[in-house]
N, C-alpha and C positions, 0 to 999 in steps of 0.2 A: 540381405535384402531389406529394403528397409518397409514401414509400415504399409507407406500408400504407396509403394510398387505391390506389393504384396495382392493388396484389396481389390486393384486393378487387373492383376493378373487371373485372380479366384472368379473376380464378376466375369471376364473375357471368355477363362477358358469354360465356365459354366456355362457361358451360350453359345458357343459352337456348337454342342448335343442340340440346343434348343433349334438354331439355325438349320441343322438338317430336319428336323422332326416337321419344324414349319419355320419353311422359308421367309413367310413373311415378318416373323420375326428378327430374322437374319438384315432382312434389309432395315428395318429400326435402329438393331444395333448396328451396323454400317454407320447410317447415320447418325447416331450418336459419335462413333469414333472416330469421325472423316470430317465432323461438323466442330463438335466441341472440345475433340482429341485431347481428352482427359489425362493419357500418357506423358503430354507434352507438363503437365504439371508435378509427374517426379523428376525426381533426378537420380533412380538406379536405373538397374537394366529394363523397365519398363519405357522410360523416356525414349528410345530410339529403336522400340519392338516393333514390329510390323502387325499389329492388332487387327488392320483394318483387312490387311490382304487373306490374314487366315481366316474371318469372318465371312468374306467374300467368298473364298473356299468353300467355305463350310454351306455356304448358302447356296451356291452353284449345286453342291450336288443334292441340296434336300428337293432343288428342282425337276433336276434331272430325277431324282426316283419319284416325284410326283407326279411328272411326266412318263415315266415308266407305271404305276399304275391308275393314273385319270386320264391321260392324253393330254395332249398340247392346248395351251388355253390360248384362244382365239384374244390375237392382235388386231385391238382398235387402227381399223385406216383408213385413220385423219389425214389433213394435212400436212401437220407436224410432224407426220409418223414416218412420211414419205422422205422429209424436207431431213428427218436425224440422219436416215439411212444416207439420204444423197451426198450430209456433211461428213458423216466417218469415212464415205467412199474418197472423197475429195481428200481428206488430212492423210489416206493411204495411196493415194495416186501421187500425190507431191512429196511423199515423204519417198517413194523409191525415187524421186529424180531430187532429191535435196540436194544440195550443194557438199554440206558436211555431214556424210549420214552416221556419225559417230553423236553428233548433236540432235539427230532428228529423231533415229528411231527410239530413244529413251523416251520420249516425249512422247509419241506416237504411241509407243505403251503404255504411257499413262492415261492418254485420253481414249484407248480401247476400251481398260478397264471402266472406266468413267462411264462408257458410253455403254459398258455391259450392263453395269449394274442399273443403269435409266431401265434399260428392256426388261430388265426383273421389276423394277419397280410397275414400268404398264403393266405387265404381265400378271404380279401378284398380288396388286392392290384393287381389287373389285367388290370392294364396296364403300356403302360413303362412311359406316362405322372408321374402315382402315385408313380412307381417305384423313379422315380428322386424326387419327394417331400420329399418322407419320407427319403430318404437319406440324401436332404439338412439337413432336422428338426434335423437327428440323428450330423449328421457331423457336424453343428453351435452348437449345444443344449452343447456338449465336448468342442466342440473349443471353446466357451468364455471364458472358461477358463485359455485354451492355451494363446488364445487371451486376454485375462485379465494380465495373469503371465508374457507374452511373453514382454507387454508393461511394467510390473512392473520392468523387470531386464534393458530393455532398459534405462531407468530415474537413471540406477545405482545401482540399490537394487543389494545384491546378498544372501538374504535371500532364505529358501527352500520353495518352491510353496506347496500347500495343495489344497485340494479339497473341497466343498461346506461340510458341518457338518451333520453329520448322515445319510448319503450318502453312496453309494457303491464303489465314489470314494473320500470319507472324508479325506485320508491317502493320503500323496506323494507318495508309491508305487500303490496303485489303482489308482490313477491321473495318472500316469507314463503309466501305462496299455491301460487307456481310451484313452491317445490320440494318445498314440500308433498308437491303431488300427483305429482311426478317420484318420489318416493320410494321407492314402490310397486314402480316401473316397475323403478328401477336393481338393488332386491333381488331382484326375480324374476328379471331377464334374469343380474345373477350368479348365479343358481343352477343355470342352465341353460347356462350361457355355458361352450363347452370349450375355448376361445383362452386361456391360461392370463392372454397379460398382459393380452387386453382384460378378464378375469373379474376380476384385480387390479383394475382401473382402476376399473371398475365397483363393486367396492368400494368402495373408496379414494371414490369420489365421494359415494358413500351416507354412508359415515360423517362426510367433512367436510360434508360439506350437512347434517348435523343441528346441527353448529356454528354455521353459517353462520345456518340459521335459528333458534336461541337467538340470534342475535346480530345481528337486525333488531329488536329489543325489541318485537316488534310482539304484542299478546297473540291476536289472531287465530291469529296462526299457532303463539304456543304450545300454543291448545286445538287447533289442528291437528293439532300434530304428537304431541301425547298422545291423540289419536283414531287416528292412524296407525298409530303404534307398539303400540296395544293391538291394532288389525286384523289388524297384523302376528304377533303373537305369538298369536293365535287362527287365523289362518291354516297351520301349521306344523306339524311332526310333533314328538314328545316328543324327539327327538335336539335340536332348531334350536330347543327351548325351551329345554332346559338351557344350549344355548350361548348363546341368548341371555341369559338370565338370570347366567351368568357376568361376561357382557360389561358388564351392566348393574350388577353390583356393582362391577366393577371400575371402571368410565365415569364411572359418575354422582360419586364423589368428587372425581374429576380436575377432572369439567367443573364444580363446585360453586367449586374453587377460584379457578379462573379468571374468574369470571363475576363481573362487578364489582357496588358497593354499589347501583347506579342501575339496573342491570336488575332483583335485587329490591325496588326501589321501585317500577319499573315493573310489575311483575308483582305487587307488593302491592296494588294499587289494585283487585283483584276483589273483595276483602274490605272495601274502602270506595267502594263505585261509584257511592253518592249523593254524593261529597266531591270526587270525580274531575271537572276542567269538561270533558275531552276527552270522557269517560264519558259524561256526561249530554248534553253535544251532540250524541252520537250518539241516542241516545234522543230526544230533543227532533225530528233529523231523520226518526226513523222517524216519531214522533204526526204532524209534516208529513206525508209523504206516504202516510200509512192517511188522514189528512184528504181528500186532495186526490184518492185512490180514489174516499172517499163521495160525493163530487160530482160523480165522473164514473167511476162504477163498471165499465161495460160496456169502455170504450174508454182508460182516465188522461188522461194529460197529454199524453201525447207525452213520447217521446226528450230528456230533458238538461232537463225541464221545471222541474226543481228547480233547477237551477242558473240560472234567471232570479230576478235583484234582487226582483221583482214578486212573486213568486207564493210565494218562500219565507215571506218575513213575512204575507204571507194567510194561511198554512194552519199558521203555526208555532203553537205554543201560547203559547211564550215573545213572543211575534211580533220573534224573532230576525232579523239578517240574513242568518247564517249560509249558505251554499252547503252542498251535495253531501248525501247520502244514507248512504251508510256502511254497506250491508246489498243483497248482491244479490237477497234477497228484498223488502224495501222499497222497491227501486228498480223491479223488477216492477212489484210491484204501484200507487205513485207515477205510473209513466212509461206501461203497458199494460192496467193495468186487472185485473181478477181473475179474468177468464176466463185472460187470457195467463199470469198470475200459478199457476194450475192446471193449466195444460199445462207451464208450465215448470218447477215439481216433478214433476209427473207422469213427467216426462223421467228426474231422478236417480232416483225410487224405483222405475220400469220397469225402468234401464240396472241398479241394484244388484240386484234381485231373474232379471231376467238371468241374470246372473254368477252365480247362482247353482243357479237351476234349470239351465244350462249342465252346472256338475261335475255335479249328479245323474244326465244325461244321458251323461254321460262315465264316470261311474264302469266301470271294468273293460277300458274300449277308450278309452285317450287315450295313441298313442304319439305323437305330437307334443307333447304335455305342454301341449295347448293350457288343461287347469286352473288351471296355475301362472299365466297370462296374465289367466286370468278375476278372480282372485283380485288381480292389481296394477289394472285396471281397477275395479273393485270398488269399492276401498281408494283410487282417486286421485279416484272421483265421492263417495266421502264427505268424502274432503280437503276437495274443492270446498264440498261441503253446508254443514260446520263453518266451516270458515275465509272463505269467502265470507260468513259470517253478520257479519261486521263490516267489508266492504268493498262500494265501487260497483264491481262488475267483473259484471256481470250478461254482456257481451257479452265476455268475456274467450276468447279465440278456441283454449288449450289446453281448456278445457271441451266446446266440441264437437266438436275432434278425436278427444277420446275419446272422445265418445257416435259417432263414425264407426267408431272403433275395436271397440268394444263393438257395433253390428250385424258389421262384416267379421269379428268374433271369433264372432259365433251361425252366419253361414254355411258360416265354415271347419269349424267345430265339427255342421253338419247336413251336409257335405259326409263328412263320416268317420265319422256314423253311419251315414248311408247306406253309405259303401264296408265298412263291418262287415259289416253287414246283408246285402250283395251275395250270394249263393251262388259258391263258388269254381268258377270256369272248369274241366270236365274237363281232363286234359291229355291228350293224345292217346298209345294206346298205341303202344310201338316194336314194330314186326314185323320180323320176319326173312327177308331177299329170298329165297328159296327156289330164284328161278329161275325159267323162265317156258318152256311146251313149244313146241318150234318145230316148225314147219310139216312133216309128213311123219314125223315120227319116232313121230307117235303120243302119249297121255297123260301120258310118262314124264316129269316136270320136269327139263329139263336146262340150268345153269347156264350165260346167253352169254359169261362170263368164261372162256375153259379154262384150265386147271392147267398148269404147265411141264409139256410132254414129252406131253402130252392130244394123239392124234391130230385133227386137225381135225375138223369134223363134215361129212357127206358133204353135197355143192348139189342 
């Protein structure tokens, strides 16, 4: 076994114990393993371990004996809380009428798990201390990568960035996605962050993860990241606009120079998208699965339905053989039908309006600064919105983390209107012992401490 299978295996199987003792530990690593899939950078038998599922395990049951001796901890019920439950109902109602249930239920399993560990996460993140951990873990776990690529193009490179292997973000358009929507996350936790070097870091990572994704050429993620960056700068007080806008005069040349003849070819193709064949394939796969809705509108296809040889040329227009879908909207609506396909927006335009009636609710009493939080959430469910619009990542498992994150962020946030709202406790006045009359002497207060040199008091 070699070195770094080894170091991996040691840290992993050392937080399982930790995972059951407290669970909420268990869900950090999770996400650290499900995020930045550190396995995915050996190449012994760690590389294709199942790290994340035995973590998951191991976390499951430190709950369940939590819940065996604290009792079950009360689920915030939000909107979004109602709108999860309604969407896992839905991917299980379509999935026993799929078409090809050999292709569905694997999937169906995967987004169970996905959709288990969200409920741990509401569940065991109850306060705003844990609140900010698990966001670093998510926001570095992305950004190394950013941060990896961002240094690689620095040194000169201008090859296309990829994501760790057999990953959710293995591919430059899912890399493109991920850091997308980490972006948010790493700007706000620096602005709040008073560890001087993690607040460097956190920087440092922001900035090269805008590199990094300039330099997946993937144009999803360009309209991404120019969706981002406008939220951001509308997010912001007039001080952290002018600095941005400095930064932004100064930036944009730099990175203009570097940025090779082939990525503005790539990125020219929005202005010729009928000439483009990747362009129009994508297109072609959406007319497929809006097709393949009409004829089974209430319930789709089932899970991964498009990627069967059979049924793509059915419903293509071109009657292509082409595979995959290209739009986690399309794939909705293709795979689950238009009821699931309305609950599944309904989910983004709930969590961003949220986030926003939240600050209203905060304005004047947010000493936790839980607004700047609401604001990276926000901003990483429109990430999704935009740049999800040209990928199959419908079940991409940072998406509902932060629709987790976005309820545990409404009840931290009605937890401290509430303690606003509270009336302050009197505090009790100090009295002055005066002394207390003893037996015999009559009403006169006399102090049972004597003074040096105080004759006794008579028995």
């Amino acid at each position: 076994m070699a070195l770094r299978d080894f170091i991996i295996f040691a840290v992993v199987m050392g937080l399982l114990p930790l995972s059951m003792w407290r669970p909420y530990v268990g869900v950090l690593a999770w996400s650290w393993l499900g995020y930045m899939n550190p396995h995915r950078l050996a190449w012994g038998s760690a590389h294709s371990f199942g790290f994340a599922q035995w973590v998951a395990v191991a976390t499951l049951l430190g709950f369940i004996g939590q819940v065996a001796t604290r009792g079950f901890p009360r689920l915030p019920k939000f909107r979004e809380t109602w709108l999860l439950g309604l969407l896992w109902t839905m991917f299980t109602l379509t999935t026993f009428t799929a078409q090809r249930q050999d292709l569905a239920w694997p999937e169906w399993q995967t987004i169970t798990k996905i959709m288990l560990m969200t409920v741990l996460t509401v569940l065991l993140v109850d306060s705003t201390k844990r609140f900010r951990i698990l966001l670093l873990v998510i926001a570095l776990s992305i950004g190394f990568y950013g941060f990896k690529g961002g240094l690689w193009i620095a040194i000169g490179n201008t090859g296309r960035i990829w994501g760790p292997p057999g990953s959710f973000i293995a591919d430059n358009n899912g890399l493109g996605l991920a850091l997308n929507m980490v972006l948010p996350l790493l700007f706000f936790l620096a602005r709040d962050e008073p560890n001087k070097k993690l607040r460097r870091l956190l920087q440092a990572t922001f900035f090269l993860s805008i590199l990094s994704i300039l330099f997946t050429y993937s144009r999803g993620a360009f309209l991404g990241i120019s969706v981002v960056m406008a939220y951001l700068f509308f997010s912001v007080q007039v001080r952290t606009k002018i600095a941005m806008i400095c930064l932004v005069l100064v930036g944009v040349p730099v990175v203009l120079t570097i940025l090779p003849d082939t990525w503005f070819s790539r990125m020219g193709t929005f202005q010729s998208i009928d000439e483009d064949v990747s362009a129009m394939s994508r297109v072609d796969a959406w007319h497929t699965a809006y097709n393949l809705a009409l004829d089974h509108p209430l319930t789709g296809g089932g899970f991964q339905i498009i990627d069967d040889s059979e049924i793509y040329p059915r419903y293509s227009p071109s009657g292509s053989d082409a595979q995959g879908v290209h739009s986690i909207y399309f794939e909705v609506i293709g795979e689950n039908g238009f009821i699931t396909f309305a609950v599944f927006v309904a989910l983004m335009v709930s969590s961003i309006l949220s986030m926003r009636g939240l600050r209203r609710r905060l304005r004047g009493r947010d000493p936790d600064g839980l607004s700047n939080y609401s604001h990276a959430l926000e901003i990483s469910v429109a990430a999704f919105a935009v740049s999800g619009a040209f990928l199959e990542k419908a079940g991409f498992d940072l998406f509902y983390h932060v629709l987790a994150l976005v309820i545990v962020l409404r009840a931290l946030a009605s937890e401290a209107v509430l303690e606003q709202a509270r009336p302050p406790v009197p505090r009790p006045r100090k009295t002055i012992d005066r002394g207390e009359p003893l037996r015999g002497i009559g009403s006169t207060p006399v102090s049972r401490r004597s003074s040096p040199g105080s004759p006794a008091p008579p028995a």
